[in-house]
C-alpha positions in Angstrom: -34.3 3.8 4.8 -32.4 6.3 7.0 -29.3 4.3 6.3 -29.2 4.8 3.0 -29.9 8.3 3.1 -26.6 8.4 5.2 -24.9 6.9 2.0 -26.6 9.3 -0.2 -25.2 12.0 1.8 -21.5 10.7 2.0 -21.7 10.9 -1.4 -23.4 14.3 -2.0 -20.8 15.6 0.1 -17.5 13.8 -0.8 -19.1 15.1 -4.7 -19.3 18.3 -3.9 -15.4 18.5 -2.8 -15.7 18.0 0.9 -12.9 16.7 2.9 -13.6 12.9 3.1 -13.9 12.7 7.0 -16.4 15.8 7.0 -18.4 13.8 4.4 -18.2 10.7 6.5 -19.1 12.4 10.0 -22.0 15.1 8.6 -24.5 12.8 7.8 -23.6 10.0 10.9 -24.4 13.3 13.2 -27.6 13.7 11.6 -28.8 10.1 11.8 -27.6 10.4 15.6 -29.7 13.9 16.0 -32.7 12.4 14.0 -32.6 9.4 15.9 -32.6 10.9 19.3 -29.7 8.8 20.3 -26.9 10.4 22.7 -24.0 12.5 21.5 -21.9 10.3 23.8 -22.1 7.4 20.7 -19.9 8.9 18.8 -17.1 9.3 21.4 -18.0 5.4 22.3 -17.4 4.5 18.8 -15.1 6.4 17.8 -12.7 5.4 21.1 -13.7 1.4 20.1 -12.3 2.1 16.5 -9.4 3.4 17.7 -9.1 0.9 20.3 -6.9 -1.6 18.0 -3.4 -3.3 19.0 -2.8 -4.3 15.3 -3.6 -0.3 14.6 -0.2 0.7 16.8 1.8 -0.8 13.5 0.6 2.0 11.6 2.7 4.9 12.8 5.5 2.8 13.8 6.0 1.6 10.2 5.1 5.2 8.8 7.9 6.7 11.5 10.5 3.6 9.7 9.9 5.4 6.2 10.6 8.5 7.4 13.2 7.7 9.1 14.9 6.0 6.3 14.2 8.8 3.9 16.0 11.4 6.1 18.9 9.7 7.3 20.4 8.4 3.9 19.3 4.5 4.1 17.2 5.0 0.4 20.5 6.4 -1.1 22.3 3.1 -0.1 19.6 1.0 -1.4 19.4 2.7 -4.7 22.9 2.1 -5.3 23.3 -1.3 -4.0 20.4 -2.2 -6.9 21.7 0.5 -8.9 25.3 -1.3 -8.9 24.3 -5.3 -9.2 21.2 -5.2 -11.9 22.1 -1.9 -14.5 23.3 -4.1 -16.7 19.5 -5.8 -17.0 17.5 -4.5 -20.3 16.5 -1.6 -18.4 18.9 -0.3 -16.9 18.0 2.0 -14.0 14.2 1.3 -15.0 14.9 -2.2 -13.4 17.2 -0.6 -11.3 14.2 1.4 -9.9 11.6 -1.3 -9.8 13.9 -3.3 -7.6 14.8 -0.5 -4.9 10.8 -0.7 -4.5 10.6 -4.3 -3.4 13.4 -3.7 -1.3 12.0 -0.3 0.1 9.1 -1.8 0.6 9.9 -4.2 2.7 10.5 -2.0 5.7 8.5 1.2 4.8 5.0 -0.8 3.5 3.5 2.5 1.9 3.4 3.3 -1.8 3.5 6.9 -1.5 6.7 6.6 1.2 8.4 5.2 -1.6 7.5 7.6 -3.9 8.3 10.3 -1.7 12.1 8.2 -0.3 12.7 6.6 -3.4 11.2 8.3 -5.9 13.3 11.6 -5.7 16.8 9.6 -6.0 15.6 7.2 -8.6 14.1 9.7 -11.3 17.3 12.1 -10.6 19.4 9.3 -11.9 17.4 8.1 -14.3 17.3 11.8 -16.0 20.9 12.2 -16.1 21.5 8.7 -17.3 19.2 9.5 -20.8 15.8 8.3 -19.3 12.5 11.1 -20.5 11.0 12.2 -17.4 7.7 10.6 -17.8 8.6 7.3 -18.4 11.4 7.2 -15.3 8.2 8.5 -13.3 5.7 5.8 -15.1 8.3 3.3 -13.6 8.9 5.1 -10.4 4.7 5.5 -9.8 4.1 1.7 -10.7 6.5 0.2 -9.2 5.6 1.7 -5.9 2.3 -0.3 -5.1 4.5 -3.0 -4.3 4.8 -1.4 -0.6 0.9 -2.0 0.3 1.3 -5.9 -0.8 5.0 -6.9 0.3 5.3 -7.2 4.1 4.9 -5.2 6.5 2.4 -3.2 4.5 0.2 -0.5 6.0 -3.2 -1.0 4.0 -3.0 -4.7 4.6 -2.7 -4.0 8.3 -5.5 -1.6 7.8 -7.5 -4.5 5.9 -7.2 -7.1 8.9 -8.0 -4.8 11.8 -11.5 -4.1 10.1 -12.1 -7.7 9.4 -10.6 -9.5 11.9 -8.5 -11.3 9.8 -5.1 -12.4 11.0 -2.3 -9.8 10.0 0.2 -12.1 10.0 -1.6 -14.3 7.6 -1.8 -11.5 5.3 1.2 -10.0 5.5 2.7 -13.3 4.3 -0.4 -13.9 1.8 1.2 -10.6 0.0 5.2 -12.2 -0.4 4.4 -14.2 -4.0 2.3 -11.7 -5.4 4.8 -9.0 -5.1 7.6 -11.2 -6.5 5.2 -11.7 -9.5 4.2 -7.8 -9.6 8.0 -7.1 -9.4 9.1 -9.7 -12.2 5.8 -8.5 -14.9 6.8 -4.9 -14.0 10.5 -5.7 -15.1 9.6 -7.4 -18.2 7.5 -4.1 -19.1 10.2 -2.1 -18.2 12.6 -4.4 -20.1 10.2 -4.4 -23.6 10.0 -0.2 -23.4 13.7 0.7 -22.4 14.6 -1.6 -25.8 12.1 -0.2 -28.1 13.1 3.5 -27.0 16.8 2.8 -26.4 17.4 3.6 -23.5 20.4 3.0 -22.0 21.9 0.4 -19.6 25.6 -1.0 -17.9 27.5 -1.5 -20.5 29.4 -4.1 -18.4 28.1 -6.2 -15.1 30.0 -5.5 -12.2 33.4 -7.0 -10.9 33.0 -8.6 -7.5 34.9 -5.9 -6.3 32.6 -3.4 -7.2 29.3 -5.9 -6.2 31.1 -6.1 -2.8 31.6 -2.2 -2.3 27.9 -1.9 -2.7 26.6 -4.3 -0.9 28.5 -3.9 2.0 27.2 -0.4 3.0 23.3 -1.4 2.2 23.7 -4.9 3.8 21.8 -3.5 7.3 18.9 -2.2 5.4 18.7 -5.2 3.4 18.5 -7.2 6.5 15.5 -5.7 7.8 13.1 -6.9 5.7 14.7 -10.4 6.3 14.2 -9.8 10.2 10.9 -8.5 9.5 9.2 -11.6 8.2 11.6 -14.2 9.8 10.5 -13.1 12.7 6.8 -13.1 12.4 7.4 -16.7 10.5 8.7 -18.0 13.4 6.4 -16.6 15.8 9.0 -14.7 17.8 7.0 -11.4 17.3 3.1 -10.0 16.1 3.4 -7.9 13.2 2.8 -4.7 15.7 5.7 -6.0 17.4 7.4 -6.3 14.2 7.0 -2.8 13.6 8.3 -1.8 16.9 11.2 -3.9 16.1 11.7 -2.5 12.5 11.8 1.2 14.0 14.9 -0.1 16.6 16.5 -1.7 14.2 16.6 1.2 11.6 17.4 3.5 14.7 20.4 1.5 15.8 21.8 1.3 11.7 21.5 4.9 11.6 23.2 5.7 14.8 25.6 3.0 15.5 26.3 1.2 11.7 26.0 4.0 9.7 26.7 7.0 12.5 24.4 9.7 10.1 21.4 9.9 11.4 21.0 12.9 14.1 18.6 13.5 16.3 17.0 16.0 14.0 16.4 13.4 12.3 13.9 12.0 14.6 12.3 15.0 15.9 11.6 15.4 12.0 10.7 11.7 11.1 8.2 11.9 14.4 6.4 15.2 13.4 6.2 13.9 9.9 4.8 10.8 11.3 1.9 12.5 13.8 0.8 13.9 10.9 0.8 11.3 8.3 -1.2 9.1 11.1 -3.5 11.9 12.4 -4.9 11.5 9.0 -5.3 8.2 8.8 -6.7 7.3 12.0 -9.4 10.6 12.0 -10.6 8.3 8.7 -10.6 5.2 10.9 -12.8 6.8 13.6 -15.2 8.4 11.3 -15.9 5.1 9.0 -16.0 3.3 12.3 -18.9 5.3 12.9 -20.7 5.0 9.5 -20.1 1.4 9.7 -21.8 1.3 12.6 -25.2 3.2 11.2 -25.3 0.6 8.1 -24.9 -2.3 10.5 -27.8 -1.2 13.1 -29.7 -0.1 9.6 -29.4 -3.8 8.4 -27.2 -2.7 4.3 -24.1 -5.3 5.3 -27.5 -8.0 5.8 -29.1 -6.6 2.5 -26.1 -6.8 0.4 -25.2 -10.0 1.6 -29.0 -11.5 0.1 -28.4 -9.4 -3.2 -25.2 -10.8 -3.8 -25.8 -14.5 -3.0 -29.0 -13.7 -4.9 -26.7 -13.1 -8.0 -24.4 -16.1 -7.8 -22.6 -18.5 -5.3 -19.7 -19.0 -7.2 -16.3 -17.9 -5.8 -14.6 -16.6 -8.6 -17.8 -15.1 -10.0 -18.1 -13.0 -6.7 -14.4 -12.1 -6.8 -14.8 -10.5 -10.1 -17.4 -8.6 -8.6 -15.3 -7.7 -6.0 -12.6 -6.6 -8.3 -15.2 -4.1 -9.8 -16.4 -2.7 -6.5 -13.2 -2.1 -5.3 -11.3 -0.8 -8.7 -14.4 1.6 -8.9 -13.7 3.0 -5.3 -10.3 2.8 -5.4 -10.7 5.5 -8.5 -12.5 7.6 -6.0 -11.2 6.7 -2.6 -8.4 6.2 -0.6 -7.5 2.5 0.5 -7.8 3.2 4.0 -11.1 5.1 3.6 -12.5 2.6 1.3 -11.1 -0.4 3.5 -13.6 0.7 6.3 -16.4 1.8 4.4 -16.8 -0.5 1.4 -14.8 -4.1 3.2 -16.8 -4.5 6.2 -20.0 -5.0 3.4 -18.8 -6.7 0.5 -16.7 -9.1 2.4 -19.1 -11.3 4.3 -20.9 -12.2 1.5 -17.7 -13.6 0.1 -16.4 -15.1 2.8 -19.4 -16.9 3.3 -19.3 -18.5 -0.5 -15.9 -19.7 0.4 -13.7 -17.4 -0.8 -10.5 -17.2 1.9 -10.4 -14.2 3.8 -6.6 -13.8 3.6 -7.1 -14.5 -0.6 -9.9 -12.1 -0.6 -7.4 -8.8 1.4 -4.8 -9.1 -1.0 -7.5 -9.0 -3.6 -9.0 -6.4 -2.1 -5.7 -4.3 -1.2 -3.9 -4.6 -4.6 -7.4 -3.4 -6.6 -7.0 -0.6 -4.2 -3.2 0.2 -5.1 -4.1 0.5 -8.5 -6.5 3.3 -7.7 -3.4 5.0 -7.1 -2.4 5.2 -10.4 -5.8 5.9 -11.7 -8.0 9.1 -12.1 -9.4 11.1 -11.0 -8.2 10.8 -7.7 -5.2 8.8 -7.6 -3.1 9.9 -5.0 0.1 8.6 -6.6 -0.5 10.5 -9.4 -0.4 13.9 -7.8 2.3 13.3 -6.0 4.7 11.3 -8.7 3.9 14.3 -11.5 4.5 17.0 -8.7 8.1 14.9 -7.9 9.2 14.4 -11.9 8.2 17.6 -12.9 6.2 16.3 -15.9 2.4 17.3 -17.0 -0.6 14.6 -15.5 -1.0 13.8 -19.6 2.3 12.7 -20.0 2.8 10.6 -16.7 -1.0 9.1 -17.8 1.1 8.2 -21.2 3.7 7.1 -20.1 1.5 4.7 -17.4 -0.3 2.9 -20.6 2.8 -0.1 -20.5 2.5 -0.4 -16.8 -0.8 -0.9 -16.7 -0.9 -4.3 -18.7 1.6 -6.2 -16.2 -0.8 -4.6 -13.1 -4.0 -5.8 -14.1 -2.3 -9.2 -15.1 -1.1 -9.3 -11.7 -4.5 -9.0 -10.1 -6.1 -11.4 -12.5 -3.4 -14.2 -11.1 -4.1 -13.3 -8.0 -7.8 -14.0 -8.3 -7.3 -16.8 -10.5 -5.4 -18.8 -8.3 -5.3 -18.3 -4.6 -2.4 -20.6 -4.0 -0.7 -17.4 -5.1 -1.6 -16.0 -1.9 -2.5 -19.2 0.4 0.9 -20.9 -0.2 3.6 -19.0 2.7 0.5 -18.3 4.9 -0.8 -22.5 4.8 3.0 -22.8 6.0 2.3 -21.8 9.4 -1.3 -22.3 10.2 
């Protein structure tokens, strides 16, 4: 009984507009105090949650994004795409879509891109003839590609809560960002030619391909090094983001010769912030997660669900529910080690794939991004374009379609997912 009270009051407090980790910790203090059990729990639990090696990829890959943001890489990215593919119905729409898989295969965070990319790409976009809210619909969408291509932050998030192997999912989430990416561009194509917006009006010469390639060709190799290496075994995805934040050091200093030690000192405050944040979250729902397992709710779920069907895909559209609905409210790490650690045994048990089920999981999150109340992305993209929540929200409408369509392939048919990951097992 007193475990659900403790969900009650998460929920009465998280309503009432507190900040999520004081919502999380308030009522886990009073089941501790009503319980009689010792103070020193919380520091036990709270040091065993933080206690993670796949957890050190965090701020490593959030220190990569920053880095890149402030010492010029983005730009050369933008332009290498903006250079080979304006010629594509489109225009800088695709233009912008395709920095984002590329961006997103070093940074792994939607709003990083948003934040790195986003600035440069709706800029160009506005002085090229693009409307505001549309080049920030594309921008905003386009983004949740990070959390699903390798190396991605929530999906390390995911497996360090489960137990699942990182490296399984960080390869699980390859295909269906190359199927996001091409249903986001054939959106993207269909609006640019019904409004008329402009593209290339030529493809480049090989010249001109050459001249912007050449200075992006270092970033572009890090995603390559990224999952080559973690294909072959020659490094953990932690160690991967070790590598990744050498790597982007040595193109800044050396290759490139812009980056400045301000730079760093910047990218690293910026970065003990960004992970302060998320791991207080991880230590709090470490200790919630806790209450409901001595309480016996994972157990109870588990019978209500199985109660309801046995099927796979019946219990993944379930799952899609659960976790659209809390990514509305939540964010994906907060939700990841609240909501996961319940839903998922249940699943896992029916015979759903573990590794299927996180990018299920993770991408339902990302499109909580993009949806209110509380989308995160939201804020921060209309804040960046400089256009009203209603019109962005308009604007959205087209992106939506190739999204959801994305998630129902993904739960449709896990060989989406399975196929690089049954590679290496």
């Amino acid at each position: 009984m007193l475990g659900y009270l403790v969900i009650a009051g998460f929920m009465a407090l998280f309503i009432a507009g507190f900040p999520i980790v004081y919502a999380i910790l308030i009522p886990c203090i009073g089941y501790v105090l009503i319980e009689d059990l010792p103070l020193t729990l919380l520091a036990q639990r709270v040091t065993y949650a933080l206690d993670s090696f796949p957890l050190v990829a965090v701020p490593l890959f959030i220190f990569v994004g920053n880095l890149m943001n402030l010492s010029g890489i983005t730009d050369r990215i933008f332009n290498f795409a903006d250079t080979l593919f304006s010629r594509i119905h489109g225009g800088l729409a695709q233009v912008n879509i395709l920095g984002s898989l590329i961006f997103s295969g070093i940074s792994g965070a939607a709003l990083a891109d948003i934040a790195g990319l986003g600035r440069v790409e709706i800029k160009a976009m506005r002085e090229r003839g693009f409307d505001a809210p549309f080049a920030a619909a594309v921008t905003a969408s386009s983004s949740l590609l990070g959390p699903i291509f390798p190396p991605s932050i929530p999906l390390i998030v995911y497996g360090s809560a489960t137990s699942v192997s990182v490296v399984q999912l960080l390869l699980g989430g390859i295909l269906p960002a190359v199927v996001c990416t091409i249903f986001l561009m054939i959106a993207a194509g269909i609006v640019s030619v019904r409004a008329g917006y402009p593209r290339a009006p030529r493809w480049p010469t090989l010249r001109e391909a050459w001249e912007a390639t050449l200075p992006a060709f270092p970033a572009l190799m890090a995603p390559v090094l990224i999952i080559l290496g973690m294909l072959m075994g020659v490094f953990t995805p932690t160690e991967a983001a070790a590598v990744a934040v050498l790597y982007v050091l040595f193109v800044g200093f050396v290759v490139h010769r812009e980056m400045t030690w301000q730079h760093v000192l910047v990218s690293a405050l910026l970065t003990a912030r960004n992970t302060a944040a998320i791991l207080v979250i991880v230590a709090a729902a470490a200790m919630l997660g806790w209450i409901l397992s001595v309480e016996q709710i994972p157990q109870e779920f588990s019978a209500f669900v199985t109660g309801l069907s046995n099927d796979p895909l019946t219990l993944l559209v379930l799952a899609n529910v659960i976790f659209l609905l809390a990514g509305m409210f939540l964010d994906s790490t907060t939700a990841t080690l609240l909501i996961v650690p319940i839903v998922a045994p249940p699943l896992v048990a029916a015979g759903v794939d573990p590794v299927h089920l996180g990018l299920v999981v993770v991408f339902n999150l990302m499109i909580g991004l993009l949806t209110p109340p509380m989308g995160l992305a939201l804020f921060l993209m209309a804040d960046i374009a400089e256009v009203s929540m209603r019109q962005l929200l308009r604007a959205l409408v087209p992106f939506y379609i190739p999204l959801i369509v994305t998630q129902v392939v993904i739960t449709v048919w896990p060989e989406v997912v399975l196929a690089i990951p049954r590679m290496i097992r």
